[in-house]
PDB file of N, CA, C and O in Angstrom:
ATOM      1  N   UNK A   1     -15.809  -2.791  20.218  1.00  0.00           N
ATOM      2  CA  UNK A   1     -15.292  -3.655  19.161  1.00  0.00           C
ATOM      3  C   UNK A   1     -15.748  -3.173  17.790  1.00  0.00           C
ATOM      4  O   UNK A   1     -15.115  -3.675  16.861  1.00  0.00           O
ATOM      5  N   UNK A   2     -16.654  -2.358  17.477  1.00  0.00           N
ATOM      6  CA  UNK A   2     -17.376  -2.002  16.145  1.00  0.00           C
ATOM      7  C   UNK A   2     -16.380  -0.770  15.324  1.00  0.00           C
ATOM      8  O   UNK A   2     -16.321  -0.540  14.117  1.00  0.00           O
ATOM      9  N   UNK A   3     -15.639  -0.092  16.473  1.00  0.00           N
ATOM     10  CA  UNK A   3     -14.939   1.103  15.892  1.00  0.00           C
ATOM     11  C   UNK A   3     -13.585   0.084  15.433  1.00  0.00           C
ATOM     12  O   UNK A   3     -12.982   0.139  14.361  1.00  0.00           O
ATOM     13  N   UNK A   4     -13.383  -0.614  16.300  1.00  0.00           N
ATOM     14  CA  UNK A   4     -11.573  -1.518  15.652  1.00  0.00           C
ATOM     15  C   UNK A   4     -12.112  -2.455  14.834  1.00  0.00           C
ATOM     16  O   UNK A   4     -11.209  -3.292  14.867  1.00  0.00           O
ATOM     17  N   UNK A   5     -12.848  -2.854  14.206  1.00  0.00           N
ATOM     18  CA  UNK A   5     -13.907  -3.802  13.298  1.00  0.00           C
ATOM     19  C   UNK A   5     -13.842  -2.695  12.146  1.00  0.00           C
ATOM     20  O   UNK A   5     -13.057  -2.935  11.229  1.00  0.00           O
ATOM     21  N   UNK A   6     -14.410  -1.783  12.104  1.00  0.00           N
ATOM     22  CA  UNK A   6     -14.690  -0.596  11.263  1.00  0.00           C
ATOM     23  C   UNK A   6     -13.551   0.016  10.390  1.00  0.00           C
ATOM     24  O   UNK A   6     -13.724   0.506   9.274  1.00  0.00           O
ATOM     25  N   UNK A   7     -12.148  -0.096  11.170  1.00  0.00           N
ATOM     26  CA  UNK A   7     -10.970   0.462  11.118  1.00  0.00           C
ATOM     27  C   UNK A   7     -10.296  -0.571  10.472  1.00  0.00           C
ATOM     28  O   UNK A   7      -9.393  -0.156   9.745  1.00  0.00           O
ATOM     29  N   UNK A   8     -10.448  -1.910  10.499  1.00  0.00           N
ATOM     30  CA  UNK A   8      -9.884  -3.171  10.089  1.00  0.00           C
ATOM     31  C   UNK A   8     -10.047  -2.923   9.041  1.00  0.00           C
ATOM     32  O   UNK A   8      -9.079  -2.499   8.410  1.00  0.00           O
ATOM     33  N   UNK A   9     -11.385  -3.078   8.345  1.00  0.00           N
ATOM     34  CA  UNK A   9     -12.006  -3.606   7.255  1.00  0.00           C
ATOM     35  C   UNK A   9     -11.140  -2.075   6.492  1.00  0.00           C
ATOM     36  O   UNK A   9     -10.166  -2.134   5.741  1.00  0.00           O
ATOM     37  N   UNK A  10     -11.837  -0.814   6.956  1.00  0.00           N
ATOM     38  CA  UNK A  10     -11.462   0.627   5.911  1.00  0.00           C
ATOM     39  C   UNK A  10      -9.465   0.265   5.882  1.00  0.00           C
ATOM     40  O   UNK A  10      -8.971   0.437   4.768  1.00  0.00           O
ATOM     41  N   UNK A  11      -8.789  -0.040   6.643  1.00  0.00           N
ATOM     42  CA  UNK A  11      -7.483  -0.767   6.506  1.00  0.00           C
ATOM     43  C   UNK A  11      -6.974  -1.560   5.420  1.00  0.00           C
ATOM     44  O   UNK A  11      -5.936  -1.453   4.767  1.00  0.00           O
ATOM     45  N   UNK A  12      -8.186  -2.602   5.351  1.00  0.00           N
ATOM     46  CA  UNK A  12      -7.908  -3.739   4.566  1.00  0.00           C
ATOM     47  C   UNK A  12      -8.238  -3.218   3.066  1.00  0.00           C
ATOM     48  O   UNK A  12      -7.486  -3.676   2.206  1.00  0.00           O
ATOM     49  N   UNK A  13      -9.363  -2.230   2.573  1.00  0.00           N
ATOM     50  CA  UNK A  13     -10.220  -1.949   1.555  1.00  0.00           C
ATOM     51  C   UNK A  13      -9.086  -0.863   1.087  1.00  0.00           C
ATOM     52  O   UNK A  13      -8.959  -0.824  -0.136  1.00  0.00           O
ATOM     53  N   UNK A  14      -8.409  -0.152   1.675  1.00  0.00           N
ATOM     54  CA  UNK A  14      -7.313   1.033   1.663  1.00  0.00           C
ATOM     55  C   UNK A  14      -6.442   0.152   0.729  1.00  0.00           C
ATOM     56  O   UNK A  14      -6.349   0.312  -0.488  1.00  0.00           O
ATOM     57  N   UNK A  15      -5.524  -1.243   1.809  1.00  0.00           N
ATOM     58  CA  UNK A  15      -4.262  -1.735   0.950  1.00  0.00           C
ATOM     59  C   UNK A  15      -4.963  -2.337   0.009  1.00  0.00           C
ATOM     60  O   UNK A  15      -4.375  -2.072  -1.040  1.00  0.00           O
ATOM     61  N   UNK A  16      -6.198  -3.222  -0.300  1.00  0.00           N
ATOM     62  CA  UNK A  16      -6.234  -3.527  -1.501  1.00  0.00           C
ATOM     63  C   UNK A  16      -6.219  -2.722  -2.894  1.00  0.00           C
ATOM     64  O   UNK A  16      -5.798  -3.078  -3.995  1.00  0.00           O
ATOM     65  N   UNK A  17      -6.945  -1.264  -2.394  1.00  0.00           N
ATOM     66  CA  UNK A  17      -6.794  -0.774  -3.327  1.00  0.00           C
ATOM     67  C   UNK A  17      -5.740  -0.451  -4.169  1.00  0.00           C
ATOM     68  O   UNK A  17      -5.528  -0.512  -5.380  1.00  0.00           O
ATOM     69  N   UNK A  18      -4.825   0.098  -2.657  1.00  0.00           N
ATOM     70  CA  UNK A  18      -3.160  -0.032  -3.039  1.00  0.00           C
ATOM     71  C   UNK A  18      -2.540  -0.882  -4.451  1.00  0.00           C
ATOM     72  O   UNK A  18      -1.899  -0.552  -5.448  1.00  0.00           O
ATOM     73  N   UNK A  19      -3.001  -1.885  -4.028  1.00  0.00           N
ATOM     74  CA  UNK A  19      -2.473  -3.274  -4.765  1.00  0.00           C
ATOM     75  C   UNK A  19      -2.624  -3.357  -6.179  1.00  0.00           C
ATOM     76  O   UNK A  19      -1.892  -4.262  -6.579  1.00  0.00           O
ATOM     77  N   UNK A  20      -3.408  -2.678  -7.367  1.00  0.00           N
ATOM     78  CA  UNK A  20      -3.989  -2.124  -8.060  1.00  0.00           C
ATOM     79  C   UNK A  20      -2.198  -1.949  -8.905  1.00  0.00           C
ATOM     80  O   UNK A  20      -1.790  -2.472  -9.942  1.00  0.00           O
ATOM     81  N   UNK A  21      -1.695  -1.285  -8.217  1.00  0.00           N
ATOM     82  CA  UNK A  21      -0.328  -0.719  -8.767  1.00  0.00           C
ATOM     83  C   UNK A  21       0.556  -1.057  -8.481  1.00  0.00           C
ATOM     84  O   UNK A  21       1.528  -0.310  -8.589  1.00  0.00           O
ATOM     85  N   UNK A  22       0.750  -2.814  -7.781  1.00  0.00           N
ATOM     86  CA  UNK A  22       1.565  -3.301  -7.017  1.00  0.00           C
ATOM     87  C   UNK A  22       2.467  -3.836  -7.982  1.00  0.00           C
ATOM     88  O   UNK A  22       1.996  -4.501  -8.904  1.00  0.00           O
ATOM     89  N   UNK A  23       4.148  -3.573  -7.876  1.00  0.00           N
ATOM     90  CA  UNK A  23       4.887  -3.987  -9.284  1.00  0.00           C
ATOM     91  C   UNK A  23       4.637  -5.793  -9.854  1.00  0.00           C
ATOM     92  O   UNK A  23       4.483  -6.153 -11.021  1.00  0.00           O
ATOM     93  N   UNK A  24       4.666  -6.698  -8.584  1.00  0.00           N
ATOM     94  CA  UNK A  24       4.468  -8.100  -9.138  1.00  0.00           C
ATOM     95  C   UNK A  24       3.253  -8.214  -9.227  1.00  0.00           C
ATOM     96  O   UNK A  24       2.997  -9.392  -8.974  1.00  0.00           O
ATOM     97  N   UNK A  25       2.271  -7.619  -9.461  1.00  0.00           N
ATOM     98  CA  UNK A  25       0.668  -7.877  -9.751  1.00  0.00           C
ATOM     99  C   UNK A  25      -0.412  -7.663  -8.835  1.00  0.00           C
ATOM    100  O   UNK A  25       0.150  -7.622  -7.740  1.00  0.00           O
ATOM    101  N   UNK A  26      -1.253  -7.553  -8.712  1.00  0.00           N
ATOM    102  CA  UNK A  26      -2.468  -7.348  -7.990  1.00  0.00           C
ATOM    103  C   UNK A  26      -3.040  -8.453  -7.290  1.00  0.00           C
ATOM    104  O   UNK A  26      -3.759  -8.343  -6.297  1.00  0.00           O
ATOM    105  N   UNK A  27      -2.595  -9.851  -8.007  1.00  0.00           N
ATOM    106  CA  UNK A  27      -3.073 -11.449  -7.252  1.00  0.00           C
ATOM    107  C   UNK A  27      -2.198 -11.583  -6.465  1.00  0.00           C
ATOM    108  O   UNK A  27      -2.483 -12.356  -5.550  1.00  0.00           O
ATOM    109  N   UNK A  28      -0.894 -10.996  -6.419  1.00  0.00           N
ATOM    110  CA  UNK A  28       0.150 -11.507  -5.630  1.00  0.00           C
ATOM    111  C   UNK A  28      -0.173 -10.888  -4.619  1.00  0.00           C
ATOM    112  O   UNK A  28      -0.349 -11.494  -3.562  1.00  0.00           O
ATOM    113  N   UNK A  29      -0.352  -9.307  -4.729  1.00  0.00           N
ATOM    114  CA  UNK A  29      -0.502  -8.355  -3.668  1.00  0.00           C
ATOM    115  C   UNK A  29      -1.510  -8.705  -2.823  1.00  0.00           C
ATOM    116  O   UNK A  29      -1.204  -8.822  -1.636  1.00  0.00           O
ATOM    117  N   UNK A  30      -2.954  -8.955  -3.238  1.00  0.00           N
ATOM    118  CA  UNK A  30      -3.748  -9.439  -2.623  1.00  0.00           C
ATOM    119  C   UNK A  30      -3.985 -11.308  -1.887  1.00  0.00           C
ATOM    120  O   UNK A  30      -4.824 -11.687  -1.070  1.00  0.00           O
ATOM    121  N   UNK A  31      -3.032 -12.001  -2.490  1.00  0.00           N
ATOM    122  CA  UNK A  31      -3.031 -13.018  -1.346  1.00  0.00           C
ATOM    123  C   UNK A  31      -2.270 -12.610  -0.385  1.00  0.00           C
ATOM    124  O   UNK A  31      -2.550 -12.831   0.793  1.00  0.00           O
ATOM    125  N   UNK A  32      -1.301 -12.016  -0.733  1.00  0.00           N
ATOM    126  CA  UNK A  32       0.010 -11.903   0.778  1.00  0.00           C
ATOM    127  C   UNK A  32      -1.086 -11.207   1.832  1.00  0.00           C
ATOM    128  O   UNK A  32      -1.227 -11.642   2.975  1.00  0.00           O
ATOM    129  N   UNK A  33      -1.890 -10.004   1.274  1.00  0.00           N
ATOM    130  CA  UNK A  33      -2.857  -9.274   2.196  1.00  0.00           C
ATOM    131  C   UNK A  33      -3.574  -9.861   2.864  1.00  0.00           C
ATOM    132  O   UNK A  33      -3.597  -9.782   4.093  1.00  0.00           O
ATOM    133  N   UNK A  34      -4.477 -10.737   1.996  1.00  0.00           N
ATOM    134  CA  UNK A  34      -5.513 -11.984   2.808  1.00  0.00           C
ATOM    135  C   UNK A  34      -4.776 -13.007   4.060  1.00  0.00           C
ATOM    136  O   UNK A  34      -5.466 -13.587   4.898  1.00  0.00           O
ATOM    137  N   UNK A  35      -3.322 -13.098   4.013  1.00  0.00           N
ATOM    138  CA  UNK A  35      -2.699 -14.362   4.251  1.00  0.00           C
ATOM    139  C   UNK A  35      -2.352 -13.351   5.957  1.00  0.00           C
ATOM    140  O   UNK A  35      -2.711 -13.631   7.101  1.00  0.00           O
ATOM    141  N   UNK A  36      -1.543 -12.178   5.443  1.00  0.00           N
ATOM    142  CA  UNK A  36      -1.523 -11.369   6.721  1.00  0.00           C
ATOM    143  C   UNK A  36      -2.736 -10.788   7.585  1.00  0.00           C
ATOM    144  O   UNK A  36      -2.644 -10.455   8.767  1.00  0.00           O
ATOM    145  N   UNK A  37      -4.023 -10.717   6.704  1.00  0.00           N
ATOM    146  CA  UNK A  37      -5.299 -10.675   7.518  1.00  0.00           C
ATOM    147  C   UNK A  37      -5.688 -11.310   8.731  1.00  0.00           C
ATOM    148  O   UNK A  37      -6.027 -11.033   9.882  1.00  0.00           O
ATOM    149  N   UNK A  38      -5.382 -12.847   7.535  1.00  0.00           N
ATOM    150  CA  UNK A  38      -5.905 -14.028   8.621  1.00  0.00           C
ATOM    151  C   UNK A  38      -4.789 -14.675   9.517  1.00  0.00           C
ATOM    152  O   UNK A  38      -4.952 -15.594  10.320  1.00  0.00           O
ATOM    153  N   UNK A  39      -3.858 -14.146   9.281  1.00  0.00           N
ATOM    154  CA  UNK A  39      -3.119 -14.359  10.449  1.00  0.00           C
ATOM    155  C   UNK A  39      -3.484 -13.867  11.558  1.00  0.00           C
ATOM    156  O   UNK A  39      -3.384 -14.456  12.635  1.00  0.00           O
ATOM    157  N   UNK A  40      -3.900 -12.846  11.409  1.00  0.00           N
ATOM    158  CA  UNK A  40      -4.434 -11.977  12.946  1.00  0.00           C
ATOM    159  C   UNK A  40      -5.396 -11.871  13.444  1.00  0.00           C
ATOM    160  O   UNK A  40      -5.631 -11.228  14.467  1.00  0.00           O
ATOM    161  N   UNK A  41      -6.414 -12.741  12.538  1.00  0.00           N
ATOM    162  CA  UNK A  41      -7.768 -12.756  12.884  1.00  0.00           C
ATOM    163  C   UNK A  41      -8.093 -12.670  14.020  1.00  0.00           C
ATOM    164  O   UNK A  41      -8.717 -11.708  14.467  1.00  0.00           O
ATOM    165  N   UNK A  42      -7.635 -13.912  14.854  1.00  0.00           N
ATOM    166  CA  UNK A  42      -7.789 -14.096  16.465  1.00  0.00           C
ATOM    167  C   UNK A  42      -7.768 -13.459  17.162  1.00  0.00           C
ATOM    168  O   UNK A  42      -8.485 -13.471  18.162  1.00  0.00           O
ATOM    169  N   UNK A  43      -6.780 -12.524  16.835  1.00  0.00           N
ATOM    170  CA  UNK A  43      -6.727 -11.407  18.124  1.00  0.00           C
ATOM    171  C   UNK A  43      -8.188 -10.507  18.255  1.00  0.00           C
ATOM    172  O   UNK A  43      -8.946 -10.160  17.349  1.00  0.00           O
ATOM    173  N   UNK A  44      -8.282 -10.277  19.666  1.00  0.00           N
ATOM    174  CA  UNK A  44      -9.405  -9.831  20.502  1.00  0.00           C
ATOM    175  C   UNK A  44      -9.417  -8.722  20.803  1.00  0.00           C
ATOM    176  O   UNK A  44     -10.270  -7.845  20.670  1.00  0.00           O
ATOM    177  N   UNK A  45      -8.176  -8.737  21.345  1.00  0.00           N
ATOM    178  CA  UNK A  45      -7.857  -7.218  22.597  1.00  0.00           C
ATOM    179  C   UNK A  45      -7.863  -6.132  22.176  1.00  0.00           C
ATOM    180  O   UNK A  45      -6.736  -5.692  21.947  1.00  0.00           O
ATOM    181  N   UNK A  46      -9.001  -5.224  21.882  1.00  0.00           N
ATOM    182  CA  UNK A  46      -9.152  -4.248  21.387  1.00  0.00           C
ATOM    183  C   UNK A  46      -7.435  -3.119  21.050  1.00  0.00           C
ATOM    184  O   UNK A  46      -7.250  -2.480  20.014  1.00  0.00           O
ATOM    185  N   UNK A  47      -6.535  -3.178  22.132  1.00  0.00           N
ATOM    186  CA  UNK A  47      -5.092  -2.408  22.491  1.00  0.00           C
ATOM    187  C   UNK A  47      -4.621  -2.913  21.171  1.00  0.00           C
ATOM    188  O   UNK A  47      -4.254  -2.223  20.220  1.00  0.00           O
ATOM    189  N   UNK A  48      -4.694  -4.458  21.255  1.00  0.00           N
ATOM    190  CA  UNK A  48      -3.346  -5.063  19.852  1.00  0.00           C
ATOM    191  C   UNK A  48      -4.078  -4.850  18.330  1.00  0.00           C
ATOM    192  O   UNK A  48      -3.663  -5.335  17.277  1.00  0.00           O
ATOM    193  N   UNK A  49      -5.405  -3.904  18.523  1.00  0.00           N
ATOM    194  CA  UNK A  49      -6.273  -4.512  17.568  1.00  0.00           C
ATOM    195  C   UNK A  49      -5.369  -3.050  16.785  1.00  0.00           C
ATOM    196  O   UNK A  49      -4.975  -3.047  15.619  1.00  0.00           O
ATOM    197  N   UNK A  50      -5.210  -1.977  17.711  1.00  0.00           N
ATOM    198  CA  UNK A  50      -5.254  -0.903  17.066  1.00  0.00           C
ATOM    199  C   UNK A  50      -4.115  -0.478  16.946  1.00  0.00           C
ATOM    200  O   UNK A  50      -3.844   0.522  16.282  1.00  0.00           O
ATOM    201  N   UNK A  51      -3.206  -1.234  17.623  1.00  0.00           N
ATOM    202  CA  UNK A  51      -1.545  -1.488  17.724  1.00  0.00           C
ATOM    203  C   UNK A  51      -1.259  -2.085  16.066  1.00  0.00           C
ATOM    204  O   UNK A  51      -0.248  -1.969  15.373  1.00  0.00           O
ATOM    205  N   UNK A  52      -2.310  -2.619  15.826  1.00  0.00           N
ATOM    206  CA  UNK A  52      -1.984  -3.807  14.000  1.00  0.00           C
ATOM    207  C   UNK A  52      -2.719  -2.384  13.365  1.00  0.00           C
ATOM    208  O   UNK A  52      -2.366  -2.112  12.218  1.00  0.00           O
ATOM    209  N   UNK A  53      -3.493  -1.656  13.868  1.00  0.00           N
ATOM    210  CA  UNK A  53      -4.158  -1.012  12.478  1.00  0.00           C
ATOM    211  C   UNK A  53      -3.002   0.114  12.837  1.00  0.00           C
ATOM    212  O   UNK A  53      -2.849   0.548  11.696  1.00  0.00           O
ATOM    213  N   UNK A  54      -2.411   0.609  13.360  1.00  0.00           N
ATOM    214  CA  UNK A  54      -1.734   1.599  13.352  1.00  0.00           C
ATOM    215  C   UNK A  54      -0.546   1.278  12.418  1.00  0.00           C
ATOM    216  O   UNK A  54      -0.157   1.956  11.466  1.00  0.00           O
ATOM    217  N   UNK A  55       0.098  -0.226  13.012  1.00  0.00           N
ATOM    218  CA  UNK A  55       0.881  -0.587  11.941  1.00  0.00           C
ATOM    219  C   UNK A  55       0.993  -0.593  10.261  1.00  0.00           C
ATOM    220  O   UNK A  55       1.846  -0.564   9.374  1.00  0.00           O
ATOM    221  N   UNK A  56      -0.199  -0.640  10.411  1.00  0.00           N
ATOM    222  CA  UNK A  56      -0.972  -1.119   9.003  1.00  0.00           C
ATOM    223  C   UNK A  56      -1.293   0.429   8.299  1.00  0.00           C
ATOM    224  O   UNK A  56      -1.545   0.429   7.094  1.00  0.00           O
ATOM    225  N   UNK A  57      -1.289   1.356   8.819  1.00  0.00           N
ATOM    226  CA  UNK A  57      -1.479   2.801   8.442  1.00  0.00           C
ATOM    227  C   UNK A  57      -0.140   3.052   8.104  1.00  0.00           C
ATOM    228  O   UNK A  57       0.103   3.661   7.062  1.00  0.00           O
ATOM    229  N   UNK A  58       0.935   2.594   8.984  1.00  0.00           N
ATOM    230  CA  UNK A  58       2.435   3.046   8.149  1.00  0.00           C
ATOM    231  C   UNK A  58       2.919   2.113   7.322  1.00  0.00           C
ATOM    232  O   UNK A  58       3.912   2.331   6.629  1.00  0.00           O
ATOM    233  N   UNK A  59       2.503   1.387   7.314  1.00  0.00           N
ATOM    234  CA  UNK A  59       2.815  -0.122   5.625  1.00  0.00           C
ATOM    235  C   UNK A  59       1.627   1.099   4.575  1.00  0.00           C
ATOM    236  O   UNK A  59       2.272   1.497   3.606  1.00  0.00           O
ATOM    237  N   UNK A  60       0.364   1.621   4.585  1.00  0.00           N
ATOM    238  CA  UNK A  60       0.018   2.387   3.543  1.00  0.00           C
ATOM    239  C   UNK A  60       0.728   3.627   3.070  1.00  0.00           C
ATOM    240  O   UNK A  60       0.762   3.970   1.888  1.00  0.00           O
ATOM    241  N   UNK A  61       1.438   4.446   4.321  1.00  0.00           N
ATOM    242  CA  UNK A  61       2.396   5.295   3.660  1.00  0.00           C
ATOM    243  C   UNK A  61       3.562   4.948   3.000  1.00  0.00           C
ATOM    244  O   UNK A  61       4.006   5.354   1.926  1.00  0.00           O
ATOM    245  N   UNK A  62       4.171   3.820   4.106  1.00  0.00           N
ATOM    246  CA  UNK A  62       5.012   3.491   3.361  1.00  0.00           C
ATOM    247  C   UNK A  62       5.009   3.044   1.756  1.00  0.00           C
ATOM    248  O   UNK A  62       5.846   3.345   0.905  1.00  0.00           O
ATOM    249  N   UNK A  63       4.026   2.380   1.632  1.00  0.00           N
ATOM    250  CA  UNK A  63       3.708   2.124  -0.218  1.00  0.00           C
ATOM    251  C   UNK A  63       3.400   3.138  -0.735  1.00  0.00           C
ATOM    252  O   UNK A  63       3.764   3.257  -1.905  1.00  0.00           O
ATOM    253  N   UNK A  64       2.657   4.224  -0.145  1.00  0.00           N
ATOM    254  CA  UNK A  64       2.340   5.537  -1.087  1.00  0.00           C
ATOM    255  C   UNK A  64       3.701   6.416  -1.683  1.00  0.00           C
ATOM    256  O   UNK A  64       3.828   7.059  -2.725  1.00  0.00           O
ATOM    257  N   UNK A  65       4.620   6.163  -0.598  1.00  0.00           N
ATOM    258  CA  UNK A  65       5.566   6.795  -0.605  1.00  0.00           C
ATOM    259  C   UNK A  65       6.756   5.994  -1.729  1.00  0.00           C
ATOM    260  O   UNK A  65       7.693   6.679  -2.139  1.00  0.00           O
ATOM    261  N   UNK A  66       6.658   4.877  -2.065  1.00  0.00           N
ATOM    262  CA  UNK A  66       7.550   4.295  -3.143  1.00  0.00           C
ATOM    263  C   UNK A  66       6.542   4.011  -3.976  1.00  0.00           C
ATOM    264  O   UNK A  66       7.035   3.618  -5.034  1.00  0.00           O
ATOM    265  N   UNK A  67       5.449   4.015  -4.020  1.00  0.00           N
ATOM    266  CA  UNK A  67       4.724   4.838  -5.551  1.00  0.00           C
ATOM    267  C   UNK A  67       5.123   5.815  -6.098  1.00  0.00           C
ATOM    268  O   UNK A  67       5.363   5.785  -7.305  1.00  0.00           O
ATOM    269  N   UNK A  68       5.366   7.365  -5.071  1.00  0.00           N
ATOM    270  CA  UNK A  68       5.523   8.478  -5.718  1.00  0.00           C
ATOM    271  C   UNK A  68       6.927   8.770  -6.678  1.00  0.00           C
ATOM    272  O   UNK A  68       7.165   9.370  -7.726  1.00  0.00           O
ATOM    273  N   UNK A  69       8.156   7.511  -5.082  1.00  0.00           N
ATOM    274  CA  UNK A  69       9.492   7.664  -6.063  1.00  0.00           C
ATOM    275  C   UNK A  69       9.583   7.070  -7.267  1.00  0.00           C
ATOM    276  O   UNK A  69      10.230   7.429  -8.250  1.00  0.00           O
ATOM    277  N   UNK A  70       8.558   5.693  -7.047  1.00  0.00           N
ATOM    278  CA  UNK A  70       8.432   5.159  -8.636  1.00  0.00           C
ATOM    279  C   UNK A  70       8.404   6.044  -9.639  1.00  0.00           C
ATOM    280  O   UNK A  70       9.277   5.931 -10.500  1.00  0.00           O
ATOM    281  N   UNK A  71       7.321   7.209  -9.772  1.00  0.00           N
ATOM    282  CA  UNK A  71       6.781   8.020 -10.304  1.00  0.00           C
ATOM    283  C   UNK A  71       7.395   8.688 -10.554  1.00  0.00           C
ATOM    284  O   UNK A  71       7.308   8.911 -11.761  1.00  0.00           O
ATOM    285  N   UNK A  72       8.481   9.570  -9.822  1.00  0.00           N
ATOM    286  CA  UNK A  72       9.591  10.352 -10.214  1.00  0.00           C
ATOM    287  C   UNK A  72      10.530   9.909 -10.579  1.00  0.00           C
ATOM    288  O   UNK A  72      11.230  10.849 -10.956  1.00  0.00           O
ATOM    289  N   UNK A  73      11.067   8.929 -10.729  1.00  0.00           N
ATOM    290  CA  UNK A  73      11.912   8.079 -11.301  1.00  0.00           C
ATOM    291  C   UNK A  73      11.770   7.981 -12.429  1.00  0.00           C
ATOM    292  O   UNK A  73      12.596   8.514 -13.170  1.00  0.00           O
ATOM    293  N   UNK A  74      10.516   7.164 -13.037  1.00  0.00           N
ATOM    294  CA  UNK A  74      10.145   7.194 -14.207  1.00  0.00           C
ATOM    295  C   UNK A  74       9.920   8.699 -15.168  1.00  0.00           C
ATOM    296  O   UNK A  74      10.350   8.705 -16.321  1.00  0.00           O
ATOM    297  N   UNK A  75       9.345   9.723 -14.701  1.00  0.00           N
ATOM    298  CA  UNK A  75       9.168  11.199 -14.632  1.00  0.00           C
ATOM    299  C   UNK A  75      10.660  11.624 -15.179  1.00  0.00           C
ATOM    300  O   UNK A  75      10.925  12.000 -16.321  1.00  0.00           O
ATOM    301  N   UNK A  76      11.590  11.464 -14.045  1.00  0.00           N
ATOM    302  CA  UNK A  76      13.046  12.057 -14.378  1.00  0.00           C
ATOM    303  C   UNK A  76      13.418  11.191 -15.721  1.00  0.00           C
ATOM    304  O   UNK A  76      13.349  11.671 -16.853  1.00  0.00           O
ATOM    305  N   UNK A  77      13.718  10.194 -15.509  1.00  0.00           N
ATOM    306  CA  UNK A  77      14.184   9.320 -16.592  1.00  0.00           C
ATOM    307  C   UNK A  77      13.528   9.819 -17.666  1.00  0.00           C
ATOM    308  O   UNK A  77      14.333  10.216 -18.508  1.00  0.00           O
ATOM    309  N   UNK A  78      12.468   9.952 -17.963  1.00  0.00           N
ATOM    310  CA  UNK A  78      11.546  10.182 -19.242  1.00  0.00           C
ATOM    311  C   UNK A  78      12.373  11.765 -20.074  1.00  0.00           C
ATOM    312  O   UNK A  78      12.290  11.976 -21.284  1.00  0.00           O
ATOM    313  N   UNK A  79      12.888  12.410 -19.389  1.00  0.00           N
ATOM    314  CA  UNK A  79      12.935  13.939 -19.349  1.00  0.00           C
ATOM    315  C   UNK A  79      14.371  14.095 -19.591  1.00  0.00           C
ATOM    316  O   UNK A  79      14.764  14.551 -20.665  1.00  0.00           O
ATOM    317  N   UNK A  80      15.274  13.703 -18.550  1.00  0.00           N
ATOM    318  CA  UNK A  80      16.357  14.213 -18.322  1.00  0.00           C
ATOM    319  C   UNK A  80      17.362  13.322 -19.281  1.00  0.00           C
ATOM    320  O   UNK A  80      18.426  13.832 -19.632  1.00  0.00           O
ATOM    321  N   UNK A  81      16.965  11.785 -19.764  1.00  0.00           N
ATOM    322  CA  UNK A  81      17.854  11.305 -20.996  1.00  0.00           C
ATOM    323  C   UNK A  81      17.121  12.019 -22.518  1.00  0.00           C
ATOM    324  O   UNK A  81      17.656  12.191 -23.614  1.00  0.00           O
ATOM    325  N   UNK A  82      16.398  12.178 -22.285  1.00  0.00           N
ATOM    326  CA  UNK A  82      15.531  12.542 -23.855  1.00  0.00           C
ATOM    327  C   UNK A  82      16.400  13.636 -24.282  1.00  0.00           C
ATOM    328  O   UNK A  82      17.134  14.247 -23.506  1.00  0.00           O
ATOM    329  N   UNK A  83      16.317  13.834 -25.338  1.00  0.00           N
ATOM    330  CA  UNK A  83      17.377  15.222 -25.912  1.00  0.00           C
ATOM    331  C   UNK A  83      15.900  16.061 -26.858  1.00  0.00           C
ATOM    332  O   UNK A  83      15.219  15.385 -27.629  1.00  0.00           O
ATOM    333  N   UNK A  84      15.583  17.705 -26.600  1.00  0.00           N
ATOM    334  CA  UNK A  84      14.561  18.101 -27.321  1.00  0.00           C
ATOM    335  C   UNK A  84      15.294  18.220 -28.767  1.00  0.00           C
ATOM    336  O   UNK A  84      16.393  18.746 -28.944  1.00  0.00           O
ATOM    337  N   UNK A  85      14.431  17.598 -29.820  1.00  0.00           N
ATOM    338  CA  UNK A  85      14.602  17.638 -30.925  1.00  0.00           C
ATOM    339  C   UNK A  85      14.400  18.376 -31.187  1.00  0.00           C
ATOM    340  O   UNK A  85      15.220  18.520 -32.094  1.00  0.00           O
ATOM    341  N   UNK A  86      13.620  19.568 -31.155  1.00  0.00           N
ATOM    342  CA  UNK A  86      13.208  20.911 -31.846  1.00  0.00           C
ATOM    343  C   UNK A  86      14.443  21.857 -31.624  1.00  0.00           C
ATOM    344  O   UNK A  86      14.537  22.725 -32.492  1.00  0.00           O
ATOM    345  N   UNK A  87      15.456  21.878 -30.604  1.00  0.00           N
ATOM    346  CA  UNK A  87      16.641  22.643 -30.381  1.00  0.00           C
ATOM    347  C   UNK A  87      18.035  21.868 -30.927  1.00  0.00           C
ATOM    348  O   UNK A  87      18.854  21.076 -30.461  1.00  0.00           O
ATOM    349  N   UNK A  88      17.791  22.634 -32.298  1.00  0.00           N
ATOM    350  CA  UNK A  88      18.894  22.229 -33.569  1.00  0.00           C
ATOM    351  C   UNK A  88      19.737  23.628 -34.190  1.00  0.00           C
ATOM    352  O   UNK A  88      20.557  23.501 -35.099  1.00  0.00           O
TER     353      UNK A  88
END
């Protein structure tokens, strides 16, 4: 139980950090997190424990991964409407 305990918490400390850059805010991000925590508290069974953290490893890519398009989005946009003023 100490390694799926161990894995929870580095899980949980991962998406909060996430949340930091979350578009509706960081309070929002972090109750929904707390709210889906303790939903699952109960569970025991080491199998479902690591069945939720596995889940929970592709909800962190998945957000890493519409961070980055955020990022290029904003990136392209910044670039590709701008017109260089110095080429007159």
């Amino acid at each position: 139980m100490g390694a799926g305990r161990r894995d929870v918490i580095a899980l949980y400390k991962t998406l909060l950090h996430m949340g930091r850059d979350y578009p509706q805010g960081y309070d929002f991000f972090r109750s929904r997190l707390k709210k889906a925590f303790q939903r699952n508290s109960d569970i025991s069974d080491p199998e479902q424990i690591q069945s939720l953290v596995k889940r929970g490893e592709f909800v962190v890519k998945e957000i890493e991964a519409l961070y980055m398009l955020k990022k290029y989005r904003t990136l392209k946009n910044r670039y590709s409407t701008e017109e260089n003023p110095s080429k007159s």
